[in-house]
N, C-alpha and C positions, 0 to 999 in steps of 0.2 A: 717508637721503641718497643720493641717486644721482652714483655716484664715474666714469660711464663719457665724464662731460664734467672731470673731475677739471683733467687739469692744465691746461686750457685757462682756467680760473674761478680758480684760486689758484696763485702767487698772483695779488693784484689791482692795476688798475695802481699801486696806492701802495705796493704789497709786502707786503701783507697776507693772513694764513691769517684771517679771521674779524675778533675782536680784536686778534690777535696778530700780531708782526712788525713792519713798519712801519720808519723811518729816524732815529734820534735821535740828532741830529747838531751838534757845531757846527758854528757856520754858516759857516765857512771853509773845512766839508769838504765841504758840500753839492752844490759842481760838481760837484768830487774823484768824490765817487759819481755824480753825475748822468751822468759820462765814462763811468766803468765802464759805468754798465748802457745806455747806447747802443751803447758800444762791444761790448758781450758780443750786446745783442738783436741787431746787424748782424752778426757770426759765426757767429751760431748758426744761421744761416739760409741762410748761405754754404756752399756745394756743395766748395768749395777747401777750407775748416776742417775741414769733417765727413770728406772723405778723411783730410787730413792726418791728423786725429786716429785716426781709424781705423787708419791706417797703423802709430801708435806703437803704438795699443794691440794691437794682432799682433805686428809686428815688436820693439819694444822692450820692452814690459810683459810680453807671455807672454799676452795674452789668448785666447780665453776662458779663466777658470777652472774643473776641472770640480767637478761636484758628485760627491760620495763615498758609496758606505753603509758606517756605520759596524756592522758587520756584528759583527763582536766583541761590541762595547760595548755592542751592541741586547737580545745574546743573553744576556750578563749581567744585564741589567735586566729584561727578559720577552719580552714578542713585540711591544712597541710599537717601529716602526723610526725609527732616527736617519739622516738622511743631513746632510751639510756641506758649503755652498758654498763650496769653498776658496783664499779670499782672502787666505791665508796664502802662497801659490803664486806671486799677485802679484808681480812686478817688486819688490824693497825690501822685501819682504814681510808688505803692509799694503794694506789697500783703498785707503789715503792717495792713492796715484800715480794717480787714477782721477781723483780732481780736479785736482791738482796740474800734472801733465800741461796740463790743460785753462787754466787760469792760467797757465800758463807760456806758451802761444800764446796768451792774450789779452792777455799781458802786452808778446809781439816785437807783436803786430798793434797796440797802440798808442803802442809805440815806447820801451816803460821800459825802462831800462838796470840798474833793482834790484829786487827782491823780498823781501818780510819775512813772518816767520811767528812765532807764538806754537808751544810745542808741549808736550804733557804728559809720554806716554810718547813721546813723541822719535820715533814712526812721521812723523808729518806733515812734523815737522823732518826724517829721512832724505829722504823725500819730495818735497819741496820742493827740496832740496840736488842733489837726482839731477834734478830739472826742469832747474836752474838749470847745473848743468853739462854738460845736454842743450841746453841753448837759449843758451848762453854770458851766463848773466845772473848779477850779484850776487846775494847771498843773507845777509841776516844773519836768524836763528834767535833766539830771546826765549826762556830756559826757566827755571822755577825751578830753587833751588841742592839741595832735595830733590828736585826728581824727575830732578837731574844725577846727585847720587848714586846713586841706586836704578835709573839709565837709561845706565851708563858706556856698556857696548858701542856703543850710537846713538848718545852723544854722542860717540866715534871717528867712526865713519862720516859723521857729520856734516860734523867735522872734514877726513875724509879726500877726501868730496867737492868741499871748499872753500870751505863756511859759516862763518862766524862767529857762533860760538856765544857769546852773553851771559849769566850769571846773572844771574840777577832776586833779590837780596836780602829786598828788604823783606815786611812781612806773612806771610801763610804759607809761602813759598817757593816756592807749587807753581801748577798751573795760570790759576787767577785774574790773582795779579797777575803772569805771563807776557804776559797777552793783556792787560792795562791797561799792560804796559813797549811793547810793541809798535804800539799805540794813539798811545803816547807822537808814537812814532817818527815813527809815516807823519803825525802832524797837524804833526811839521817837517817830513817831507821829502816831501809826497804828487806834488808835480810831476814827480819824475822816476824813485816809488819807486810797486807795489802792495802792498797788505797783502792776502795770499792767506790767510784764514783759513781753518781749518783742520777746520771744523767746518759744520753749518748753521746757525749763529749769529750773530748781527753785525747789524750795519744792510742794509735792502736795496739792493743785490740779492745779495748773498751767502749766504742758504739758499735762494733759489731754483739759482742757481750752482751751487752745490754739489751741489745736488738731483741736479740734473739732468746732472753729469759722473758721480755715483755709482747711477745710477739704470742702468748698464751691467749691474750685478751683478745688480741682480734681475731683468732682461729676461733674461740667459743661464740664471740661477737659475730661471726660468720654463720657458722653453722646455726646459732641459735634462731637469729632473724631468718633466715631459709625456713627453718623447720617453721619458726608462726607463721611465717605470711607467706609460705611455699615461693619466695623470689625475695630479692635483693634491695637494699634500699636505694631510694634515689641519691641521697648526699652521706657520706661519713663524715666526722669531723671530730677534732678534739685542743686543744689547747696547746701551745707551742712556746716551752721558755727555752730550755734544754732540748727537751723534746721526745720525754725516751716513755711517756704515754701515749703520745702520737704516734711515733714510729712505731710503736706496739700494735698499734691499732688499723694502721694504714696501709703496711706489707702485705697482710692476706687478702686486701681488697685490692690490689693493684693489677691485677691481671683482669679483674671483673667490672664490667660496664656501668661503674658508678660514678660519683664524680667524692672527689676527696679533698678536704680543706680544711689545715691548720689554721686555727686561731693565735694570732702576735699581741702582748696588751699596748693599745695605743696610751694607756696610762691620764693623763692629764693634759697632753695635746702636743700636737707634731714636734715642736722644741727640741732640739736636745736636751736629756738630761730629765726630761717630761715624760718619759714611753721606754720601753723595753723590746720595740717592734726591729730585732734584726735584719730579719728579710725581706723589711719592706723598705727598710729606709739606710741597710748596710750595706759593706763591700766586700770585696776576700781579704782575709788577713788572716795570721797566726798566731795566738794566744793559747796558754796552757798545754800546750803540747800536740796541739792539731789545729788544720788549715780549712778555715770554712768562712760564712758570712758573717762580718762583726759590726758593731756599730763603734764607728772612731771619734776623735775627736781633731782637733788642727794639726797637730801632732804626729796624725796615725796611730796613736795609743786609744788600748780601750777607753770607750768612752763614757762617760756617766749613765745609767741607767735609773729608771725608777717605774715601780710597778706597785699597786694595788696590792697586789700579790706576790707574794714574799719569793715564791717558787718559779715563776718569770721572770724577775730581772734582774739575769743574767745578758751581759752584751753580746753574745753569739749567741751562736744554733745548731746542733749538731751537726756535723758534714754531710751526712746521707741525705738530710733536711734540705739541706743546700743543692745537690747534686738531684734529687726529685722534685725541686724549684724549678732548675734547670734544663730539666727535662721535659718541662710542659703536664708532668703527669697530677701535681699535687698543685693545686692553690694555696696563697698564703694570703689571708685578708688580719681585722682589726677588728678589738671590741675596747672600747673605752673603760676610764673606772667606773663612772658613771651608768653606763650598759652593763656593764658584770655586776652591781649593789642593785640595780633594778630586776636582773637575770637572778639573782641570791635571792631574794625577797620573793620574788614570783613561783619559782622553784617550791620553797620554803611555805607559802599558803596555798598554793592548789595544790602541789601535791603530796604534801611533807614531809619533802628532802630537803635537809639544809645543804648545799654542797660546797666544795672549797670556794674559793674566791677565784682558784686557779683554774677547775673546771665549770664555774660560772661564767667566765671568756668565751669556752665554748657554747652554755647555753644562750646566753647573749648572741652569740654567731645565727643559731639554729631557730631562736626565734625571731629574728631579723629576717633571714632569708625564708622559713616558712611563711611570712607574711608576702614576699614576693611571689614566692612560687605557687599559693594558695590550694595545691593537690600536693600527694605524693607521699613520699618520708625519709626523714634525716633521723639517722642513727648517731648520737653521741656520745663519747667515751666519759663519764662522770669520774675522773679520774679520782676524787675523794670527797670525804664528807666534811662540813666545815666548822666541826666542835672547835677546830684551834682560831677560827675566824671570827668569834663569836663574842668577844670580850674586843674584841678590836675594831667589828663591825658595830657592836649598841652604843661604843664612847663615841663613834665617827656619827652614825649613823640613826641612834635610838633602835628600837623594833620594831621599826616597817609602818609606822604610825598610817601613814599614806597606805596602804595595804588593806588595812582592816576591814575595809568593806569589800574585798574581793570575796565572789559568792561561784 
């Protein structure tokens, strides 16, 4: 497949990666989106937006982020190099604000007065909350009541921004039915509210959206790795629940001779209901408003998920995610819970980053497979840092007591 007319071909004008993607909607929401994506195709094209936005993301985000060698942690493992896009740095300290941001002036340019968001591990909810009191707009926040628990610190900040943070009781408590309470919302309030989701998932135009705000990181990701090491890296890689720091990160490498591979959490083991691994162990189905890989249950309904990581487990995967599965171009492999508190802790003493638990997946990945490939380098996306993990990792976990003598 030739990727060098990529984003211009997908999606297509229906919204479509292939099979996958597409609008499933009722039909009272149909305009509701149809607004959106005139409204965003006329922005994005706008000379006035592109500054603007540019503007925040220097001046307010901290962009660029740079990339890191993990120099320590490489020399530990062998002579395979690790380096890390550090999205952790980011403004709020998640790739979140890369979209967010970008929804939050689609959101004054067509004149909404509120914004809703579903969130797992609570980065997008921060996110969102810091758009929203950047651009003086409401914000109410959808989270489950476990991943409130296991996400206090965020759900402060949240707070402290001046969201309105809801528990979502029912079912499993956690990501899922977050994003079916928030669904709730915007099909009563869509005239004068956007549902900014949080992910590249949803009905279109929302993982093209998202695409395509998150898609900063791996243009700077690119160019940066060139400029040190005047050539490209061997593996990219980054972590896959949703998927819209991946896809961020994987677009501008796809035309270039590398090899590219999402991270799924295998969780606590193959089981159902054990893992969050969509792509590895799902089928095609439709949920939330778009058609991609899900994991089911006897049923065909979504199926139980659980992950480590609050911001993983979700039962699908973005469509585009699906459609470059498909394609042969992306790999999709596994890192256990187990492997990501190992990956967190290692991280953490040689080279002191603490990082999410959700871009631990990925470091887990990257030092798994440096240990195979023993030359080379894997660039990973550190998609945030893991102050919110930190209180949930010492009660599980203690402080890395096993660790202490790494030198």
């Amino acid at each position: 497949m030739d990727f060098s007319k990529y984003l211009k071909e997908y999606p297509d004008k229906d919204g479509k990666f292939g099979s996958y993607g597409g609008a499933y909607l009722p039909e009272e929401l149909v305009p509701a989106m149809k607004e959106i994506e005139q409204a965003y195709l006329t922005i994005c094209h706008s000379s006035q937006f592109i500054n603007e936005l540019r503007r925040i993301r220097k001046e307010f985000q901290g962009r660029p982020t740079p990339v890191y060698h993990c120099e320590r942690l490489s020399r530990m493992i062998g002579n395979c190099q690790i380096y890390l896009k550090r999205e952790d740095l980011n403004h709020s300290g998640a790739h979140k604000l890369n979209h967010c941001m970008g929804e939050g002036l689609l959101a004054k340019f067509m004149g909404k007065k509120r914004i809703i968001a579903e969130t797992g591990a609570g980065q997008h909810g921060v996110a969102l909350a810091t758009a929203a009191a950047f651009f003086g707009l409401e914000c109410t926040i959808y989270m489950g009541e476990v991943d409130i628990a296991k996400q206090a610190p965020n759900v402060a900040r949240m707070k402290v921004l001046g969201a309105n943070v809801v528990p979502v009781s029912r079912g499993l408590k956690t990501l899922k039915e977050a994003v079916d309470a928030a669904f709730e919302d915007y099909l009563a309030n869509y005239k004068e509210t956007i549902y900014c989701i949080g992910s590249v998932v949803g009905p279109h135009p929302f993982p093209m959206m998202v695409r395509d705000f998150q898609m900063v990181v791996g243009v700077e990701a690119r160019e940066q790795f060139q400029e040190m090491m005047g050539f490209l890296p061997d593996v990219v890689t980054a972590c896959v629940g949703g998927g819209s720091n991946s896809i961020g990160m994987f677009v501008p490498f796809l035309n270039d001779p590398v090899e590219i591979v999402g991270v799924e959490p295998l969780g606590r083991s193959e089981k159902m209901g054990d893992h969050a691994a969509s792509m590895t162990y799902g089928s095609e189905g439709v949920m939330h408003g778009f058609n991609s890989i899900m994991l089911k249950d006897e049923k065909g309904e979504p199926a139980p998920v659980y992950s480590i990581a609050s911001g993983l487990d979700y039962p699908s995967v973005g469509p585009e995610h699906a459609f470059l599965h498909d394609s042969g171009r992306v790999k999709y492999e596994v890192a256990t819970d187990e492997e990501a508190v190992d990956a967190f802790f290692k991280l953490s003493r040689y080279e002191g980053i603490i990082p999410a638990l959700e871009s631990s997946h990925a470091v887990a990945y990257a030092m798994r497979r440096a240990k195979e490939m023993n030359t080379g380098s894997i660039l990973v996306n550190l998609s945030g840092r893991g102050d919110k993990d930190l209180d949930y990792v010492i009660e599980k976990y203690g402080y890395g007591e096993k660790y202490k003598d790494f030198k």
